[in-house]
C-alpha positions, -999 to +999 in steps of 0.1 A: +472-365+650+437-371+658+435-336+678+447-315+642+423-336+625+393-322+648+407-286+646+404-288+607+373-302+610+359-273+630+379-248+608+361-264+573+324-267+594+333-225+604+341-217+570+305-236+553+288-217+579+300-182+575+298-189+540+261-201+540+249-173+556+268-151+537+245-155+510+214-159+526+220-127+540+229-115+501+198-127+489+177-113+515+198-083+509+189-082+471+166-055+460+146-061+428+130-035+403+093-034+397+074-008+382+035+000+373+019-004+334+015+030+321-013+043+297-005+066+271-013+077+239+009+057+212+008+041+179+019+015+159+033+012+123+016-017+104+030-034+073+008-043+044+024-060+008+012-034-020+011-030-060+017-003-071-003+008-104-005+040-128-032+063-124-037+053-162-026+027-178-038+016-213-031-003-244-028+016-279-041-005-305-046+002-341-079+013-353-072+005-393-058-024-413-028-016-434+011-015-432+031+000-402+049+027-420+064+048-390+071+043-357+081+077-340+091+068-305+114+040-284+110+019-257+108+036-227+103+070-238+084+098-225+056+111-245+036+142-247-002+143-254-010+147-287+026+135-299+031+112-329+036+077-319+031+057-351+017+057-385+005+032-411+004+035-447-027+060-457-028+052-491-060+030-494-078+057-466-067+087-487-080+073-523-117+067-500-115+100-491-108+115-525-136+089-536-163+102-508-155+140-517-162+132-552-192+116-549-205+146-525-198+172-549-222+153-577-246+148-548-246+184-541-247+194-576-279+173-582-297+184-554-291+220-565-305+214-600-334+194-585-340+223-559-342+248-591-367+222-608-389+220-576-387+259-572-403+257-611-427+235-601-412+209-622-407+180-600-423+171-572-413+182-535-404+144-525-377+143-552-363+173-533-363+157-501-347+126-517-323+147-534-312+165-500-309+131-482-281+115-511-266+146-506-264+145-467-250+107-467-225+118-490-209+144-471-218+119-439-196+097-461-168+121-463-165+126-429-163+086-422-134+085-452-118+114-433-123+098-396-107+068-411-074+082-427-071+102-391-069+069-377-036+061-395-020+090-379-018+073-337-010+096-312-006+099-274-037+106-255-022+118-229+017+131-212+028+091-202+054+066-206+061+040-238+064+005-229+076-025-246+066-023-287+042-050-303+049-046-337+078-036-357+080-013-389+066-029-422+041-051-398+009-056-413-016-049-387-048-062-387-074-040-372-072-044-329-040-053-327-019-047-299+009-016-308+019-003-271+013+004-237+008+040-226+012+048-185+005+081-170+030+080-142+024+116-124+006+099-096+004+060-088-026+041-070-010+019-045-034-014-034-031-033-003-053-059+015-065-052+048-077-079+071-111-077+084-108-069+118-078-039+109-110-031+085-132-023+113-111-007+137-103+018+106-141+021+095-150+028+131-121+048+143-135+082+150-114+100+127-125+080+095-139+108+075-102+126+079-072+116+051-052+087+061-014+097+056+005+063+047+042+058+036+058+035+011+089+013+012+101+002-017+115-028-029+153-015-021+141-012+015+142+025+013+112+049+019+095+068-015+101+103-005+065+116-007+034+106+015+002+088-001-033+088+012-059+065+012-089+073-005-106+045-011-118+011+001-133-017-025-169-026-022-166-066-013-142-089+012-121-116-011-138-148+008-108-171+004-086-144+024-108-121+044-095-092+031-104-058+017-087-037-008-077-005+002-061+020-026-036+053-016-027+077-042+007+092-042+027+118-063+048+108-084+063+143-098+098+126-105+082+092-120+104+071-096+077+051-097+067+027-120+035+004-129+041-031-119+062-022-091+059-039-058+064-023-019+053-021+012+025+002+031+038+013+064+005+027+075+007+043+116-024+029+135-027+052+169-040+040+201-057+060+229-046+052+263-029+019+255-017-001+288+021-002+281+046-028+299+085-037+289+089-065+268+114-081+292+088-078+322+073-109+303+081-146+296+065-170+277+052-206+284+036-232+264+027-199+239+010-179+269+022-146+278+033-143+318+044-114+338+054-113+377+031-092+398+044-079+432+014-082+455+011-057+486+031-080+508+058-080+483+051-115+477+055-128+436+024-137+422+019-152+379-001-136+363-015-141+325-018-114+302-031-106+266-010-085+238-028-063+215+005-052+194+040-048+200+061-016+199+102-017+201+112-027+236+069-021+249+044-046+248+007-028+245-016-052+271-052-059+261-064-072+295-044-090+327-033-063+339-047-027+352-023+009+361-020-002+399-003-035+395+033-037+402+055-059+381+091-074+381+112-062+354+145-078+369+154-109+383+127-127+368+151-161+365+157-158+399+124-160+415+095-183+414+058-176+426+055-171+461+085-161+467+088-127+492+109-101+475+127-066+487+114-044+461+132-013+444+102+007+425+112+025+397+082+053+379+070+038+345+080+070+328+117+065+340+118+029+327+103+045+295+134+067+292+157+035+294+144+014+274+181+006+257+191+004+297+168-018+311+162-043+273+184-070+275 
């Protein structure tokens, strides 16, 4: 009994063995993949909330006192420049007139017989002049009466869309008040705030002078189908958020577009010779960004590292790490620092071609 009790002994202790060093020898055995940073030119697409705003937008108001007596468009409509929009009751602005024309004729008919008395020597040449001024503020007087009952008759100044109505037909408007709002939606000025240091990287970037080509996504997620361009920056920084206004025009030629809308700028920002590594070559602790750099001995050393932006699957480094530097891409749960590695290189431009591969 007790000698098959010392052969299963030795059997079991065998077994542990052989085992054991079956996967040391798979662990020595195992080949990791490390590859270098890579610089390249690339770029970015930053987001930026936007309004978006009519290239005009105004408020029609009326110019007279008096009844509303017409309205000739609706809610929404479409309007042409020079169209009729809406019209109050002349009849006080017509009598004026009648009353100003009046009053010019026996203005004009006294300075002619005063001109025929001066020419006789009858009166003096002052009267004349005196008679020629009563008759120039009374046709001045005409053409107030007449700029007046123009000013019942309100049209569009310009090719826009109606929004909501103030007033209804029979109102009695006073003069000012509020009828309409008129927006000329053929091209839209899109804002956006820029923070100050994206401000000086644009300001400095050495194509500044050049148009900047931005796109728009909408509120329904979807991108507008034409490209705006930035053309101008505001003059001051808002000091409670540090940033600057920027404003991008775009075309609007099938007035998708409306004022008041809201969207998003998706504005590309490029970057020359940017240090590229694979997001899953890094790991984060306490907030820090880490790598693991394969030193000449093939031994694992940390090493800290910066990020200037993020593209998908590709971190962009701002310092930590130069193009020599070898780093783990795989395994990195399975090593620690220190730790003496068989390494399987793979080229950074082959890595670049996986990216769905090698992401996790």
């Amino acid at each position: 009994m007790r000698k098959y009790a010392l052969l299963t002994g030795l059997l079991i202790l065998l077994c542990y063995i052989s085992c054991t060093s079956d996967k040391k020898e798979k662990k020595d055995e195992s080949k990791y993949l490390v590859t270098n940073p890579i610089k390249k030119d690339t770029s970015i697409t930053k987001d930026y909330v936007c309004q978006i705003h009519s290239i005009r937008h105004i408020e029609l108001r009326a110019l007279e006192k008096g009844y509303l007596q017409h309205i000739s468009v609706d809610e929404g409509q479409f309007v042409k420049k020079g169209q009729q929009m809406f019209h109050i009751m002349p009849n006080v602005y017509q009598a004026e007139l009648q009353k100003a024309t009046a009053e010019a004729r026996v203005a004009e008919i006294e300075f002619q017989n005063t001109k025929l008395l001066a020419d006789g020597n009858v009166v003096s040449p002052n009267e004349l002049a005196m008679a020629k001024a009563h008759f120039e503020k009374a046709k001045a007087d005409v053409t107030l009466a007449k700029t007046h009952l123009g000013f019942t008759d309100i049209r569009s100044p310009f090719d826009g869309i109606m929004d909501h109505l103030h007033v209804r037909e029979g109102s009695l408007l006073d003069e000012g008040e509020l009828l309409t709002t008129l927006s000329d939606n053929s091209k839209m000025w899109v804002y956006f705030n820029v923070p100050e240091a994206e401000y000086l990287d644009y300001i400095t970037s050495t194509n500044k002078d050049s148009e900047k080509e931005v796109d728009l996504l909408m509120a329904n997620n979807k991108r507008f189908n034409h490209s705006g361009v930035v053309e101008t920056i505001e003059g001051e920084f808002n000091n409670e958020t540090g940033n600057i206004a920027f404003r991008a025009t775009f075309p609007n030629p099938d007035r998708i577009l409306r004022h008041g809308e809201t969207g998003t700028i998706l504005m590309k920002v490029p970057y020359k010779n940017a240090l590229i590594i694979p997001q899953k070559a890094t790991f984060e602790i306490l907030d820090k960004k880490y790598v693991f750099v394969v030193d000449k001995d093939d031994i694992i050393r940390l090493r800290e590292i910066s990020i200037e932006a993020e593209l998908p699957h590709l971190f962009i480094v701002r310092k930590g790490l130069s193009e020599e530097d070898r780093v783990l891409i795989e395994g990195i749960r399975m090593v620690k620092e220190k730790d003496k590695i068989n390494c399987n290189f793979v080229q950074p431009d082959s890595i670049l071609s996986n990216l769905e591969l090698y992401a996790e």
